[in-house]
N, C-alpha and C positions, 0 to 999 in steps of 0.2 A: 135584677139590674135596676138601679135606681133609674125613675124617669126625667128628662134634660125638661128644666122650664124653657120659656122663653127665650129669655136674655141669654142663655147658654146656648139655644142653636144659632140665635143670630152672631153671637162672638165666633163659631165654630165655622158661620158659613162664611166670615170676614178673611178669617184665618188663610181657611181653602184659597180662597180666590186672589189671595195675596200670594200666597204659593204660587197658586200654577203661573202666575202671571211674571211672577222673579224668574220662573224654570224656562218660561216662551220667549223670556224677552229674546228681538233678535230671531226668533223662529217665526213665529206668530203674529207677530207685533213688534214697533219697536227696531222693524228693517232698516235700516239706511238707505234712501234712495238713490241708486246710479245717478247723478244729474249728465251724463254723459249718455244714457241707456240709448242705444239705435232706434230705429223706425223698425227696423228687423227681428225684433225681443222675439215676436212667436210667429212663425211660419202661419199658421191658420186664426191667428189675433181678426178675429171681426171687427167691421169698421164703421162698425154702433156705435152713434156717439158725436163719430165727427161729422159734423154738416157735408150735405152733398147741395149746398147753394154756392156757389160761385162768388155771387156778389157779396154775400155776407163775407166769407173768407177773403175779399179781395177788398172789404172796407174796415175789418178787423185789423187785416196789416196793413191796413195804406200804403193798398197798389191799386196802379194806374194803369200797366200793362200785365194782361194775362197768357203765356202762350202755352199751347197746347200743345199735346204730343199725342201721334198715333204713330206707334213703335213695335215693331216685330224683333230685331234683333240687336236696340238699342242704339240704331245709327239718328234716326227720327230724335230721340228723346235728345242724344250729344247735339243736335244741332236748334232743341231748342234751349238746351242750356246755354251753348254761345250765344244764342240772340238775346239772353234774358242778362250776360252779362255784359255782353258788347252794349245793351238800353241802358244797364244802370252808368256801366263805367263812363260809354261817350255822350251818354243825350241826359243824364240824369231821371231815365224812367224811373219808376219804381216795381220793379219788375219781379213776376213768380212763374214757377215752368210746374206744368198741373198735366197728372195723367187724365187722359179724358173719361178714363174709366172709373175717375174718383167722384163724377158730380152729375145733376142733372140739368136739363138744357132746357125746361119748358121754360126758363124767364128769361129767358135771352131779349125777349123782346123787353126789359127793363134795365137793357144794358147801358148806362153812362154814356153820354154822346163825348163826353171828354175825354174817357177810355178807349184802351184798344185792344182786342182779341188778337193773337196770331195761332194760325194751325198751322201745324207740322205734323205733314200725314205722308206714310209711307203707306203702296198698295202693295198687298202681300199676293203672291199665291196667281190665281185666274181674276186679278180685277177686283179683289176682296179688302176687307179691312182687316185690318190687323186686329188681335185677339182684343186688344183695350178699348179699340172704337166704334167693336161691332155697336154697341147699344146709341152712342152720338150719331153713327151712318145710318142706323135704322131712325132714327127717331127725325134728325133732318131730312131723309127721303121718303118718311113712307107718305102714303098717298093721304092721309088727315092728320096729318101736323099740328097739334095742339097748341100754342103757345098760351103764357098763365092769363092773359089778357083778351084770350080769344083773338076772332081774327085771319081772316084769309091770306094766302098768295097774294091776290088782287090787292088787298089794305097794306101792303109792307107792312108787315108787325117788325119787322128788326132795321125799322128806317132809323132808328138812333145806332147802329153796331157798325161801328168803323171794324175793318177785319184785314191781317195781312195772313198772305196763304203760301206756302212753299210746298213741291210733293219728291216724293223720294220712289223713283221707277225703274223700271230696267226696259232697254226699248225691246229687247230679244222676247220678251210676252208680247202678247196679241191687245191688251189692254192697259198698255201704258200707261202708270200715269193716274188710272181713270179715279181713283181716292180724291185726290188733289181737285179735279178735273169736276168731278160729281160734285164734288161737297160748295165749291168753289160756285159753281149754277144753281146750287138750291140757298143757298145764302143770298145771291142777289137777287134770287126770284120772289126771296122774302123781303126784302128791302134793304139789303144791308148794302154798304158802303165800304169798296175794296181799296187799300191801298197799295201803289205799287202794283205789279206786273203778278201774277199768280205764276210762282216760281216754278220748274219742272229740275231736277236733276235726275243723271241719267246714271244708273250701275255698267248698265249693260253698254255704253262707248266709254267709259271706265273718266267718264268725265265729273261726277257727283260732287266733288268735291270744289272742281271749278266753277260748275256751273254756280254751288250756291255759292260762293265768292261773289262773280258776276252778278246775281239776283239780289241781293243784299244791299247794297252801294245804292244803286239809285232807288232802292222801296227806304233808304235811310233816308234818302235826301226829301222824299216825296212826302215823309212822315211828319220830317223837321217841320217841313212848310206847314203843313196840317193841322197840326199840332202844336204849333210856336215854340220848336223847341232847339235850345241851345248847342248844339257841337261844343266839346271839350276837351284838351286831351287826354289820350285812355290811361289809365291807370290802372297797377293790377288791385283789385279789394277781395282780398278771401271771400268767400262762402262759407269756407269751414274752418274753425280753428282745430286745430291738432295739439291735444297739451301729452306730454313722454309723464306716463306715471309713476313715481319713484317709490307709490308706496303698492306697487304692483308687479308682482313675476308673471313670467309666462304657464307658470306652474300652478296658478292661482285658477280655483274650478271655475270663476265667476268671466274669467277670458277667455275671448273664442278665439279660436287657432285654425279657425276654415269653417267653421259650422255655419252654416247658411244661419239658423234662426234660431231662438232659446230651445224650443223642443230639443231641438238636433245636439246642443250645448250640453241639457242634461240630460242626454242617454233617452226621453222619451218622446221618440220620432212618433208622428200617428200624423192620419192622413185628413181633408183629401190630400193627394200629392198631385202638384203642379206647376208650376214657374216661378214661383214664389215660394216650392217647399219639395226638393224633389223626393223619392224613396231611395233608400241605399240600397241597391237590389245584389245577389249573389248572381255571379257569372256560371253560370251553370256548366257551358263548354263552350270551347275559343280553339280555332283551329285557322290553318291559312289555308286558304284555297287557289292562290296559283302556285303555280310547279317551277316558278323561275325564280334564281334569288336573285336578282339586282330590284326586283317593286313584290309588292307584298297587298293583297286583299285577304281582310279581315270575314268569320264567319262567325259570330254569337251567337251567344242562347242566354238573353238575362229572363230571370226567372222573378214572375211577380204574383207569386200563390200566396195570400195571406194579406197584402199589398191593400187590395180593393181598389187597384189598376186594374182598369180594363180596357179592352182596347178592341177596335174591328178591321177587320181586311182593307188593307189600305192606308190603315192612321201610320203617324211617325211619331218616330222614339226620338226621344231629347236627352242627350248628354249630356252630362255637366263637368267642362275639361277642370284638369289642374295646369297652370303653368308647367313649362319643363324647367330642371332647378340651373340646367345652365343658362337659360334667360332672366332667370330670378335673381342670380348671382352677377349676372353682367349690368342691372335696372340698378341695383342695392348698391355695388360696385361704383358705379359711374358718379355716383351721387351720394356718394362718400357714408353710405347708412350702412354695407356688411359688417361694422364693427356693433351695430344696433340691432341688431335684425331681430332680434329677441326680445329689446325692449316695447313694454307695453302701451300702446299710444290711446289714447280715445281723442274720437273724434265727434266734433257739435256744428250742426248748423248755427250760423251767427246769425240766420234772418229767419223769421220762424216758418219760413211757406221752405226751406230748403232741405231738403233728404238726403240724409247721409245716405251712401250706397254700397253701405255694409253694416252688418252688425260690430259696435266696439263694446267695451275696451277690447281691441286687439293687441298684435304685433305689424311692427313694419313688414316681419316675411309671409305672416300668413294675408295680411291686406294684399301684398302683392301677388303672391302663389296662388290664390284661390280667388281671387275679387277682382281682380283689377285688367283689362285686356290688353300687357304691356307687346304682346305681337303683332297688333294690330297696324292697320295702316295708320299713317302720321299727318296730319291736315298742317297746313302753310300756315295757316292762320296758328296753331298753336305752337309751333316752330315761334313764329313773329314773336308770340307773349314770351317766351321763353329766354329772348336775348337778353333781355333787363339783367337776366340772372348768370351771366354767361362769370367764368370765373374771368377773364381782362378784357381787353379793347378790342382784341384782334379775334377772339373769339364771338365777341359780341357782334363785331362788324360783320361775322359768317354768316350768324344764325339772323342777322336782321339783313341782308342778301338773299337767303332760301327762302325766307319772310316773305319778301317782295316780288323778288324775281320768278314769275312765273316758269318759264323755261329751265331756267336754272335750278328750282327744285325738283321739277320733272323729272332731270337728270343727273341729278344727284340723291335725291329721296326716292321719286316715288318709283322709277323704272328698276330701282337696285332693291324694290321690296325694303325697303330699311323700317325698323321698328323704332321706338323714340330711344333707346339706349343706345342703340345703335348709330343714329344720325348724334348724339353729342358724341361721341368715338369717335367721330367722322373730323366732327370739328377739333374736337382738343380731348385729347385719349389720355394724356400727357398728366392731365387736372384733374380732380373732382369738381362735379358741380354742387358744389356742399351749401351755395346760395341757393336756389332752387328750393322755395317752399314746396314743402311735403304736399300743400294743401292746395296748390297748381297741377298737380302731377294727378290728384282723385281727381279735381275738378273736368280737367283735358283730357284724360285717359277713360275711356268705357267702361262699363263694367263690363265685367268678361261673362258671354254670353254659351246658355247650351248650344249645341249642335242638333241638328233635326236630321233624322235618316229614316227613310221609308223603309216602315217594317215590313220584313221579307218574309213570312210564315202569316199560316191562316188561323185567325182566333176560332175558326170552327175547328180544326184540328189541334192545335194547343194552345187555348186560350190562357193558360199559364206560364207560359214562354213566349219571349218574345226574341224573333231572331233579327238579327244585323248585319248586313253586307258593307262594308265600306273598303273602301283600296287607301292604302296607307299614302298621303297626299305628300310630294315636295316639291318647290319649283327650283330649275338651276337657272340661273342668271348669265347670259353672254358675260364675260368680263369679270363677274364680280368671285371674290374667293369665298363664300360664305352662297349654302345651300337651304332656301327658307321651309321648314319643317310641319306643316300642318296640325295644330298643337292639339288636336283630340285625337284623329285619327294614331299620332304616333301613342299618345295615352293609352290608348285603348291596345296598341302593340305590346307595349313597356307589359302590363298587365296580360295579354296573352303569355308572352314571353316568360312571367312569372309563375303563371298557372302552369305551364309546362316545364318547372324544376330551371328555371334558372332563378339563381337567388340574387344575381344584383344587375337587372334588366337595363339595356342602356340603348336602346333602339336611333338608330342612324348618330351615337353619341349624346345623345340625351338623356336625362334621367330622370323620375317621376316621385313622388312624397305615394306613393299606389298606396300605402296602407292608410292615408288620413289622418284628417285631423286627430290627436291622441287615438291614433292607432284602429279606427272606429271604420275604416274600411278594410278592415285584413280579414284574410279569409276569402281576398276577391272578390271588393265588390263596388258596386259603379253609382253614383246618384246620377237615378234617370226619372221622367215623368214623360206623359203620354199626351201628344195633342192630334185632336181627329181631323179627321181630314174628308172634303169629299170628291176624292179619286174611289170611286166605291164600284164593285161589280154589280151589273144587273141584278135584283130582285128573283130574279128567273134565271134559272141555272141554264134552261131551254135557249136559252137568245143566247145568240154567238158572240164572240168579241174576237178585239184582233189587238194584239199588244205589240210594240215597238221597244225593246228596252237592251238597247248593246252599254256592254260594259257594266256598272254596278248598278247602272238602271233598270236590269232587270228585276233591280228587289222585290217591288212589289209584284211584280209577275210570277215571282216563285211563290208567293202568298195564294195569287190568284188559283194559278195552277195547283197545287197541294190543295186549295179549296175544293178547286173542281172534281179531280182527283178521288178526290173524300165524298162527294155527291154521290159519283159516280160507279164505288163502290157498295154506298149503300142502296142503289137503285133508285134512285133521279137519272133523269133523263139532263143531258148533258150536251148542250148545243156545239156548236164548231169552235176551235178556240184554236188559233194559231197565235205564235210568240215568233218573233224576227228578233232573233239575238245575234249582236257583234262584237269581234273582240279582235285582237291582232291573228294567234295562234289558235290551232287547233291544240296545240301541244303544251299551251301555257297559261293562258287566261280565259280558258271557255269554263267558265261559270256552271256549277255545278253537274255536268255533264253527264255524270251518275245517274242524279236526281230525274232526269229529263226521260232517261230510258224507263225509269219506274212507273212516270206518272203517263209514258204513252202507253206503258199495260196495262195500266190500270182503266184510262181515257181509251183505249183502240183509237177507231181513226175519227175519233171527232179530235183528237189532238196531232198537229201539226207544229213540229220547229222547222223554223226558218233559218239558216247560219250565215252569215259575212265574215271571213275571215282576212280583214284588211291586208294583211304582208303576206298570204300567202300564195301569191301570182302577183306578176311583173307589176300590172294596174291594179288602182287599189278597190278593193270592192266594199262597199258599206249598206248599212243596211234599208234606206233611201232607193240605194240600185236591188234590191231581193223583192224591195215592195214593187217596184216598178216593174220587175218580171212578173206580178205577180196578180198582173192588174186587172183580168179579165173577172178572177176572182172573189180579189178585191171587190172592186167596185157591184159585185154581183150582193156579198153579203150586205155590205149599209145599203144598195138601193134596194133592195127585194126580200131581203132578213129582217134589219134596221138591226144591223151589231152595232156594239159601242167599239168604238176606236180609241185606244189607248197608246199613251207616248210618256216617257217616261227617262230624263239623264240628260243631256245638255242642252240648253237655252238656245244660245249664242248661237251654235253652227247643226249641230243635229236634229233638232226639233224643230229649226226654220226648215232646214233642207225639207224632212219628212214632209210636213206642210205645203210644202209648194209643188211634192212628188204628187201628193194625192189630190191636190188641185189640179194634176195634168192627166191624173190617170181619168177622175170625173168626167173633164172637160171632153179628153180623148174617147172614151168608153159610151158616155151618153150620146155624144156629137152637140157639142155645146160649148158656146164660145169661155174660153178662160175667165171672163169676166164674171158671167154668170156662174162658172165651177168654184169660184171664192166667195159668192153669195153662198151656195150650196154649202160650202167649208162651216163660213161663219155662222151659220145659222145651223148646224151640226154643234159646233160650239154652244150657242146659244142653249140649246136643247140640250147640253149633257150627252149628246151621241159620241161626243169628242172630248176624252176627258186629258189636260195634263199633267205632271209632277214632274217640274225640269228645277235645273237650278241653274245659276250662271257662274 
């Protein structure tokens, strides 16, 4: 074979390279950029790269006001986005709404005295911060505060940071508040400068929505002053534009149809998995477990082998619902888009600090089906924005009446449960509201958030499954014709329902997309991710505990016990453990009832169930009155054992009650004035002796 000079391999290796380069274009090279591409491209996209300074990002885009969010279930974040629009539209701020989990906080003390900070922190859980502000809560309170300047408590280092503060609480916890409340004391104690009244809204007298109404009005006025700034009238100005793509089908692989994030888009899901990306796990088995058909509680087993979920005795499971399709069809409906629902829309922040809060190019049904929280509750204030757009006069004059009129949305929105499609049917059923920018409707409306349920099975006995109790939620309404539907719990029905040979599930009349986005949960399967939690059993199997958990509250207790159980077989030594479970019937909703008999043979008599069977004798008996019979006992194991005490299922009225039983059993037991048996309480608390998981 003759040998190649030079100049012949250099022509040959031109050739090559020109090839491969014609066969990649478009693969390799030579992509067309989305310029619409989300925030959302990739579930686990690391966020190298983008500055975590505050101030550089707040003088890149000439902003003046920064507010923050500390957010658990996205109530926090919605109400720093109205503050950041209500700045720009009425006072002309220049305003950016910033997870607090995005940046760091040691130069706050180089904060612009012209500027203004605002927090919006909701307290999650026992007095906690919510997942995004654990690191800003730690970093403002710990006990050597670094700021970039150096600098004591004593010196004010943040004597230039003007700061407005609102918190988001439920009074039925023991630490109301305290996020708001904390953070709110160590900002002044560093020197900053509050404006306005440090907000408090309340979940739990179901007033949260007023209150921040109320809060807002005079911290605007207090601002104005401060800050020499102008009042204007409001105006609505997008956030987002929304352009309808015509050179896009829904058919098209590069569109997502539910998919939380690119991963998920192109078929290659990988972890970690977490609130930002969950796993599509297989339901392994789903079963009902009361015996009466007019209410229904759910029994799961999602299965997370392979996952690299993990989870411990105690943590909660997070669902991630779908809308049901006949709210999706009544939202698309109202608003004259069911004939679009298919059409491909992408959507762009117009200001660059704004986050779209989904992944596009979508569709209008899959934004609303999977993304958007159209069940949720409806705020006055976005009622008000909405009239602008009302289809005539007389419509308009309604919705800028529910606007206004505090009482009169009361009782016309909020006491009827009315969702936002809902309350425009109310006003004019008759019209579409076909004015109604698409891009007011992401803006005001949530995104639609998982559901958290304390997992009921022990990771020491199958740390690959993970089980689920929930009771299928609906509320009826005195007066109203329409029964409001708990939109996972019924999900999660739709889906039992189907796992057991029913092929077109339609639980309480609703109906569910169960298979996913292109088809990618069939086969039964749920996107769930795992947040921990510390409701944790003693260390020591030997130390006793005492669990409170009537109705679906027992879940974690079922964990606990199967835990115990599982020690106790393999020979640990296994302390006292009683469980006070309540429910109406013996004959209906006693929760695993089976199970209970298993794990006392296995426990003998270190195990103890306690029963209230609410309806079943004249007076109602709950499980508050079984602790109180029960109190010689009681009060024997936390004084003279030191058990953990555990409470676990409603806020509001069962978890106060229990609480005030066992401050009387103290009191009464030790011989010790009440006073002093809710020091004993709180500081039982303090210590972890006293652990809760309630909701409201």
């Amino acid at each position: 074979m003759a040998q190649l000079d030079t100049l012949d391999l250099v022509v040959l290796v031109v050739l090559l390279v020109g090839a491969t380069a014609y066969f990649t274009k478009g693969t390799y090279w030579g992509v067309p950029k989305d310029p619409y591409a989300g925030s959302y491209a990739n579930g686990n996209a690391s966020k190298a790269g983008k500055s975590r300074n505050i101030l550089e990002k707040m003088d890149e885009s000439a902003k003046n006001c920064v507010i923050f969010y500390g957010s658990q279930t996205g109530t926090a974040e919605d109400y720093a986005s109205r503050l950041a629009k209500e700045g720009s539209s009425r006072f002309g701020l220049k305003t950016m709404v910033a997870d607090l989990e995005d940046y760091d906080y040691e130069n706050l003390d180089n904060f612009p005295e012209d500027k203004i900070a605002m927090f919006v922190l909701a307290t999650y859980g026992e007095g906690e911060p919510t997942d995004n502000a654990v690191d800003f809560y730690e970093f403002v309170m710990g006990e050597e505060t670094a700021f970039s300047n150096g600098g004591t408590a004593d010196e004010k280092p943040l004597s230039n940071l003007k700061f407005v503060a609102f918190g988001l609480g439920n009074n039925t916890y023991e630490h109301y508040n305290s996020m708001v409340r904390r953070v709110n004391a160590a900002l002044l104690k560093f020197g900053a400068t509050r404006i306005g009244e440090a907000g408090e809204g309340d979940d739990g007298a179901g007033t949260m929505e007023e209150d921040f109404l109320a809060w807002k009005e005079p911290m605007w006025a207090e601002l104005t002053e401060k800050m020499g700034l102008e009042e204007r009238e409001s105006v609505y100005e997008p956030v987002f534009s929304v352009t309808e793509r015509a050179d896009l089908t829904a058919e098209a692989s590069e569109v997502y149809l539910g998919e939380p994030n690119k991963n998920h888009l192109e078929g290659k899901s990988k972890g970690p998995y977490n609130s930002h990306n969950p796993y599509i796990a297989p339901i392994a088995e789903s079963r009902e477990i009361f015996t009466v058909q007019d209410r229904n509680c759910l029994h799961m087993e999602i299965d997370v082998s392979g996952s690299n979920l993990s989870y411990q005795t105690g943590d909660h499971v997070a669902v991630w619902p779908t809308n049901a399709g006949k709210e999706v069809d009544r939202f698309l409906n109202i608003l004259g888009l069911a004939d679009k629902r298919h059409t491909v829309i992408s959507v762009k922040g117009l200001d660059p600090t704004a986050r779209v809060p989904f992944p596009t190019p979508t569709t209008y049904d899959a934004a609303v089906r999977y993304h958007m929280e159209i069940c949720g509750p409806v705020s006055r204030q976005f009622v008000s924005s909405l009239a602008a757009f009302a289809p005539d006069e007389t419509s308009k004059a309604e919705m800028t009446k529910l606007g206004n009129d505090k009482d009169y949305f009361q009782d016309k929105v909020s006491h009827q449960y009315l969702n936002i499609a809902q309350v425009l049917e109310s006003v004019d059923k008759s019209k579409k509201w076909t004015n109604v920018p698409f891009s007011i409707m992401i803006e005001g409306i949530n995104k639609i958030q998982p559901r958290y349920y304390s997992i009921s099975s022990s990771s020491l006995v199958q740390k690959n499954k993970i089980s689920i109790t929930a009771v299928v939620e609906e509320i009826r309404v005195a007066g109203a014709e329409h029964v409001v539907k708990g939109v996972t719990t019924n999900y999660l029905l739709a889906l039992k329902q189907k796992q057991h040979g029913d092929l077109n599930p339609d639980p309480h009349g609703l109906t569910y997309a169960i298979t996913g986005p292109r088809n990618k949960y069939d086969g039964f399967h749920v996107p769930v991710h795992v947040r921990h939690s510390n409701f944790k059993l003693p260390s020591d199997p030997s130390k006793p505990i005492i669990m409170i958990g009537p109705g679906s509250g027992v879940a974690p207790f079922r964990g606990f016990v199967q835990e115990r159980a599982a020690q106790a077989s393999a020979g640990e030594k296994v302390g006292k453990t009683i469980l006070f479970f309540g429910c109406r019937r013996s004959t209906e909703d006693f929760l695993y009832k089976a199970e209970w008999d298993k794990f006392a043979a296995d426990l003998g008599s270190s195990f103890e169930l306690v029963t209230a069977f609410s309806r079943e004798q004249s007076q109602k008996i709950y499980v508050q009155h079984r602790l109180k019979e029960k109190a010689k006992e009681v009060n024997d194991l936390l004084q003279n054992h030191k058990a953990n005490f555990y409470v676990c299922g409603d806020a509001a009225n069962m978890a106060r009650e229990v609480s005030n039983t066992l401050v009387q059993i103290i009191s009464e037991e030790r011989g010790i004035p009440v006073e002093k048996a809710e020091e004993v309480v709180k500081s039982m608390r303090s210590s972890g002796q006293y652990q809760e998981d309630v909701w409201s």
